[in-house]
C-alpha positions in Angstrom: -3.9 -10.3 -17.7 -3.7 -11.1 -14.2 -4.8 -8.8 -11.5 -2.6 -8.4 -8.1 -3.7 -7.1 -5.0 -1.4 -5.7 -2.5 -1.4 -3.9 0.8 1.3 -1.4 2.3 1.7 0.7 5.2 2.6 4.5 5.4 3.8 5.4 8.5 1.7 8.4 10.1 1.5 11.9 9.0 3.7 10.6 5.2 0.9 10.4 3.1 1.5 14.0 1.7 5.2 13.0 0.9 4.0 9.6 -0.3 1.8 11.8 -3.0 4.2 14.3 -3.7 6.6 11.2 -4.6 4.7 9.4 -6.6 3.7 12.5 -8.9 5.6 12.2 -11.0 7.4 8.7 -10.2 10.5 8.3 -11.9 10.8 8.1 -15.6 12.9 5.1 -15.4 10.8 3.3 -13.3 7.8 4.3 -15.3 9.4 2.3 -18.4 10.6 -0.6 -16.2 6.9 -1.4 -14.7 5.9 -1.1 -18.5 8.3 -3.2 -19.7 7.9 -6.0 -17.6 3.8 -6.1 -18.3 2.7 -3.9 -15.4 -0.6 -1.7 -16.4 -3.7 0.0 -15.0 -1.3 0.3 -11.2 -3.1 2.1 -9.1 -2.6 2.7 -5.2 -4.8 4.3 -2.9 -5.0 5.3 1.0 -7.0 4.1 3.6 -6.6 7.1 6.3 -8.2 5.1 9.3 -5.3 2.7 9.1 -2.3 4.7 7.1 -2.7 1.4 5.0 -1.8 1.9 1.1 -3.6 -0.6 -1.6 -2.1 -1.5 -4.6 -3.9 -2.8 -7.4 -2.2 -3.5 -10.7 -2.7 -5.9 -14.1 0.7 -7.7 -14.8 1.3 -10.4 -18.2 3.2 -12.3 -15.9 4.2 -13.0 -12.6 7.9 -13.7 -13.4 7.8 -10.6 -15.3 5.9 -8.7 -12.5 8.6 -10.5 -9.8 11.5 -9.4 -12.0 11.4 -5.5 -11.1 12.4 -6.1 -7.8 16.1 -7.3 -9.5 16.0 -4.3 -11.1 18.5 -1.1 -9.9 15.9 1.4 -10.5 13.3 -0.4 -8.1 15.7 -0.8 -5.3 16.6 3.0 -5.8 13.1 3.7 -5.3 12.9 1.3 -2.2 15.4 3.3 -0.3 14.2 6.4 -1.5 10.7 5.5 0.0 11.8 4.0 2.6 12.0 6.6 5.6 8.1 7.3 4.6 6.8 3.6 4.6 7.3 0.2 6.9 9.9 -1.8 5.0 11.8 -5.0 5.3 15.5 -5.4 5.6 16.6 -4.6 2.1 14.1 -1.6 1.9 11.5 -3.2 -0.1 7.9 -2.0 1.3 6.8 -4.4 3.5 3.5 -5.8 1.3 1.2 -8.4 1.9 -0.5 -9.8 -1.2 -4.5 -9.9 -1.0 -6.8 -13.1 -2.2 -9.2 -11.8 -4.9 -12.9 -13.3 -3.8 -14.8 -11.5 -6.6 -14.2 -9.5 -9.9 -16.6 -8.7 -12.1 -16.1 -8.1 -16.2 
């Protein structure tokens, strides 16, 4: 498994939309993260900074990479995207974090 790191940012006061979103997230892009290898994702919420981190385990990056093709993800981009800083094509604006310790 590989583990990714990622950082988002809500913009303010959208964190109980964010939630209320998320629970349940779509069905169908439930079984797409599944499908292409995604498990244990988990995102939580740094309220000092509306900043969102993302942690998932993928089987592959290509795999992992993949979802963005997919028409379910970029449903979910725009649907998210009024709540969350996003680029041009709605996907959330995400910077990927260096891992400097993990411990099994």
């Amino acid at each position: 498994m590989i583990r990714k790191a990622f950082k988002m940012k809500l913009h303010p006061g959208a964190l109980e939309e964010y939630t209320n979103r998320h629970n349940p997230i779509w069905e169908t892009l439930e079984i797409t993260l599944k499908e292409q290898g995604a498990h244990d994702y988990s995102i939580f919420y740094d309220e000092d900074t509306n900043t969102l981190f993302g942690y998932v385990n993928i089987e592959c990056e290509e795999r992992w990479k993949n979802i963005a093709n997919t028409t379910v993800c970029r449903d979910w981009w725009e649907y998210m995207a009024d709540i969350m800083e996003t680029n041009e094509d709605n996907s959330p604006i995400a910077q990927e974090l260096t891992e400097v310790f993990y411990l099994k």
